[in-house]
N, C-alpha and C positions, 0 to 999 in steps of 0.2 A: 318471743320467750319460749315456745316450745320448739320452735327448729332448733335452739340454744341447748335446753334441756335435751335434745336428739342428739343431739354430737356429742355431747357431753357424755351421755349414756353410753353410745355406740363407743366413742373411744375408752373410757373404762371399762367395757369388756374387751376389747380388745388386749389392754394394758392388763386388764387381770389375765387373759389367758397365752401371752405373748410371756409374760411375769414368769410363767411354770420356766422357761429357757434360763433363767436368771442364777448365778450361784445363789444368791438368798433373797429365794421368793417373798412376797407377802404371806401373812399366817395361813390363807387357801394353797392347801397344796394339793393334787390327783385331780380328782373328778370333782372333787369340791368347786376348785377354779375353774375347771373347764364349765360346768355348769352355772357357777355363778359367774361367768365371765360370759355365758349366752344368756342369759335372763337377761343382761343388764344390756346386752348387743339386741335382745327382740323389743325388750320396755323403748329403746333409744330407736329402732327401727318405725315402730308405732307414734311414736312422737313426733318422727319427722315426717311421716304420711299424714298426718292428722295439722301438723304446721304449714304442708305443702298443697292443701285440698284447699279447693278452693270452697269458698261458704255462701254456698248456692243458695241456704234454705234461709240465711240468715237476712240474703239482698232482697227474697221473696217476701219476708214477712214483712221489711223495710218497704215495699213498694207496694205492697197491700194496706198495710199501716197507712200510708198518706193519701189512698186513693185516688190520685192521681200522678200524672206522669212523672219521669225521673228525667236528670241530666247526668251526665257520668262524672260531672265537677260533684254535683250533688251525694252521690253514692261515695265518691272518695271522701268527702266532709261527713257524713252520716256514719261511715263503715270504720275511717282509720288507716284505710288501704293506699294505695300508691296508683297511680292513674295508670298504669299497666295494666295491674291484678282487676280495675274496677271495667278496664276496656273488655277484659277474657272474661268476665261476670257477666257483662253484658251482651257479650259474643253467643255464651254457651245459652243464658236464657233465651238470647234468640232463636237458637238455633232446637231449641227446645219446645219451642214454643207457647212460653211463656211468657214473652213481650212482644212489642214491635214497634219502628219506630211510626212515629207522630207526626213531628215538625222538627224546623229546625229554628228557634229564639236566640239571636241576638248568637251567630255563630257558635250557638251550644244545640246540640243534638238532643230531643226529646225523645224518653220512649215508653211506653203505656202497656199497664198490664195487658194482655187478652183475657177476655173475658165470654 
């Protein structure tokens, strides 16, 4: 929903400040659209950095929370994410050092806070 709301943003400023070329602009005409047509290009910029980060601090607390280990079936089923996003979660807190793996159950890969 907020990569959604990013595009959405980003292209309305653009549409507003593209708009000034127009024989009949929208009621922003001068600096008015070009400014409001970049507020709404950085709001829309922000939204999609914030839709596109991954949520590091969120699979921490999740694996803190159960005190003991995770599967990455698991993290996708807890988190909502996509077995991709849940594989680079896994990745980067390894490489963080903030997990490591375990075992491997029943061809699922475990992997346990550091502590």
């Amino acid at each position: 929903m907020i990569k959604l709301t990013g595009y959405v943003l980003v292209v309305g400023g653009l549409f507003t400040i593209l708009d000034l070329m127009a024989e009949i602009p929208i009621p922003l005409t001068g600096f008015r659209a070009v400014f409001a047509g970049a507020m709404l290009m950085v709001g829309g910029f922000v939204a999609l950095y914030h839709g596109y980060k991954l949520p590091l601090a969120e699979a921490l607390e999740l694996i803190h929370q159960r005190g003991r280990g995770i599967t990455e079936a698991e993290l996708v089923h807890e988190m909502r994410v996509d077995r991709a996003t849940a594989g680079r979660i896994i990745a980067v807190l390894i490489r963080q050092g903030f997990l490591r793996r375990a075992s491997t159950v029943n061809t699922e890969e475990v992997f346990e806070p550091v502590r």
